[in-house]
C-alpha angles and dihedrals in degrees: 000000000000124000105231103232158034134249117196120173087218085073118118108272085223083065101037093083091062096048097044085051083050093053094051096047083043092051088053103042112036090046102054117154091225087126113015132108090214113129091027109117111290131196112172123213114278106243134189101247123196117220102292087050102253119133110269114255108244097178141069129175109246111236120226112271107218105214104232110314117261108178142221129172101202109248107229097188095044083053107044079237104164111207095186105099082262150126099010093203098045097051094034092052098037088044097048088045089050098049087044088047086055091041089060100040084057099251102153091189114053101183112193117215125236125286137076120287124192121202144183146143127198095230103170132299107313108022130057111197127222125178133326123226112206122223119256085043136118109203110202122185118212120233105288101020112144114181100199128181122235123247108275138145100232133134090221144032144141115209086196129019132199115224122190137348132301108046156168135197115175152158107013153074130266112190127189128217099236100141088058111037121131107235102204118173122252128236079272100046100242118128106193097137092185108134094081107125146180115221112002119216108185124164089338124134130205103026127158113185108188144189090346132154116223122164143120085064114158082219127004137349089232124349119205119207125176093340134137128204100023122158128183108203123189104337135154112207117169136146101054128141101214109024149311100244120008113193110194107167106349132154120204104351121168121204101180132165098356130134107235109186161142088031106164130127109080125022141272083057100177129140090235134005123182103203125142106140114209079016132117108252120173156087082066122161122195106169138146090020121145108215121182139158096009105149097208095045141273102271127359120183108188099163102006117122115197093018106163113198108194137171107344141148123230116169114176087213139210113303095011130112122206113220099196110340171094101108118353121170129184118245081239088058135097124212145152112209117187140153104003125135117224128186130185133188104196131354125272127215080299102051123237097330114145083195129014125179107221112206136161085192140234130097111000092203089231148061096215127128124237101229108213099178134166098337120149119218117191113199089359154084148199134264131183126164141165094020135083141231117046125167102189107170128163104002134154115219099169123191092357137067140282104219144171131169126184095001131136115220117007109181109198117181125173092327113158115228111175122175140214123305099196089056114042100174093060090076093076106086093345115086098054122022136169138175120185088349123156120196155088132284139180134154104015120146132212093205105298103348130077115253115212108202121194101219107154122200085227118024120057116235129210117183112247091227093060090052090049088049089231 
């Protein structure tokens, strides 16, 4: 649920007093408790917390396990392999020829020489096929080994999929062919487009992809569907229409250390979302990326329980405009968010918010805490309605707002809001704001002055500033 507008503190200051007036008839409004269980009694879920107070991670995902390496180079000349960007069929078929010829011989690391090599098969209407890795194999990619797709005007395509358990992908680079993609409609006249992806893990378990390139996709860098134990190691994975990482049904998966950027073309446009319906999402690790200029946002979890977001980066970067971003979480979700640093230029659909909880109410489906610690926003602020259970300490939401509406305990400890200095007479009001809000708060500082806010355990609380719409 988008808020339907921006405000941007370079707007005209002829023009401020309507959109401020817009924002408080919006907070009332958008965010009605018609349907939520907010302000019913709520006892969140007793955790194990480690010395900053987070719940302690209890899962890792378990990294493939290469039975003793037994090597082949693939030999390009004794296959008929081109590595010239050329001849799709020719390389597709010989190389694939090559990797299952390895597989059944027992080499468990194919390592492919240098040189591009562009694949493609025609597999029916909507999906074009690339290369399968086999499981029990470590794929290594000599230095300047680029697996391309070929030109095509399919929905859907891999250019490399994973088959089987136990794998690894390392070392190259994998390019779409996104600039010069045929976009022919469907049956149904859609043209999308958007299910092109670089490396395919589907239903696979124990999977490490590490220090890749994967970028010019017409849809992800990698898409995970139904897997278990996946870890995405020091990528970089960029120009991509869709997204950089799509998890659709993933259990413990790690995505540490990697650069996601530059994702724009078809919505949704994050870094990372984490959204299978019906699907198992959860025990999922994203810590020490570096996101910047993704369209969309930086991490989105619409369906992912036990999600811990560390120590990243997201910068929203020159030239570039967040449309909902940069990180949006739904009310049935579970995350821990701590320590990243988040930037933004200008505000998105959503204005300027660093993190915004999404929720059309009602039962969450859990009891347990978001947990919002030690982050930094620059240029940018929090919002969570219709929801409950929100443990937000230590936080720097510097020239935006702190805000909650229709939520049940709201815990706020020394957390730093600051507001514009350009725009004074925004700080009244402005910097921390709450309508039918339980909770608890201490601490908490409005720049250099202590802010003493009223949140009761028991009785909701709604600014009188926010019912007298300024």
């Amino acid at each position: 649920m988008l808020l339907p507008f921006n405000l941007d503190y370079s707007i005209p200051m002829k023009y401020l007093s309507y959109y401020l007036l817009m924002f408080v008839l919006i907070f009332n409004t958008s965010c009605s408790h018609d349907d939520s269980d907010a302000n019913g009694t709520s006892t969140p879920d007793q955790e194990d917390l480690d010395a900053e107070g987070l719940p302690i991670r209890l899962f890792s995902a378990q990294l493939p396990q290469i039975p003793t390496a037994n090597e082949y180079t693939i030999e390009l000349d004794r296959w008929d392999i081109p590595n010239t960007n050329s001849d799709a069929a020719k390389t597709t078929a010989n190389l694939q020829a090559a990797i299952d010829w390895a597989h059944d011989e027992g080499y468990t690391r194919v390592v492919l020489p240098a040189g591009e090599y562009l694949v493609g098969e025609d597999i029916n209407d909507i999906y074009y096929g690339g290369i399968d890795i086999f499981g029990d194999t470590e794929f290594v990619f000599s230095e300047g080994a680029v697996l391309a797709i070929d030109t095509n005007d399919k929905w859907n395509y891999c250019v490399l999929r994973l088959n089987g358990d136990n794998i690894i992908v390392r070392d190259g680079i994998i390019k779409g062919e996104r600039d010069t993609h045929m976009f022919t409609p469907r049956e149904d006249g859609k043209t999308a487009h958007d299910e092109g992806h670089g490396i395919c893990v589907w239903g696979n378990n124990n999977v490490l992809i590490q220090n890749m390139e994967m970028h010019s996709l017409t849809g992800d860098g990698s898409l995970v569907l139904d897997s278990n134990d996946v870890a995405f190691v020091d990528n970089n994975i960029y120009n991509n229409r869709r997204q950089g990482i799509s998890i659709v049904g993933g259990v413990r998966i790690e995505i540490k250390d990697n650069e996601i950027h530059h994702i724009k073309g078809t919505s949704p446009q994050f870094g990372i979302d984490i959204e299978g319906p019906g699907r198992v999402d959860e025990d999922i690790l994203i810590q020490d990326n570096y996101f910047h200029h993704n369209s969309g946002g930086d991490i989105v979890n619409a369906t992912g329980g036990n999600v811990y977001i560390l120590d990243n980066v997201m910068e929203q970067g020159d030239g570039s405009e967040y449309t909902d971003g940069p990180i949006v979480s739904w009310h049935k979700t579970h995350n821990i968010i701590a320590r990243n640093t988040v930037t933004m230029i200008s505000g998105s659909a959503n204005g300027r918010l660093g993190y915004i909880q999404y929720s059309h109410g009602g039962d969450k489906g859990h009891h347990r805490a978001t947990y919002v610690h030690d982050n930094i926003m620059n240029n940018c602020g929090m919002y969570m309605y219709k929801s409950a259970d929100a443990d937000v300490r230590r936080n720097q939401f510097l020239g935006y707002f702190l805000a909650f509406s229709d939520f049940d305990n709201a815990v706020l400890v020394d957390n730093l809001v600051t507001y514009s200095e350009e725009y004074t007479n925004l700080r009244y009001c402005w910097s921390y704001r709450f309508k039918n809000t339980t909770g608890f708060a201490s601490g908490n500082y409005l720049g250099d002055q202590l802010e003493e806010l009223p949140l009761s355990e028991t009785e909701p609380y709604t600014m009188q500033c926010v019912l007298d719409g300024w």
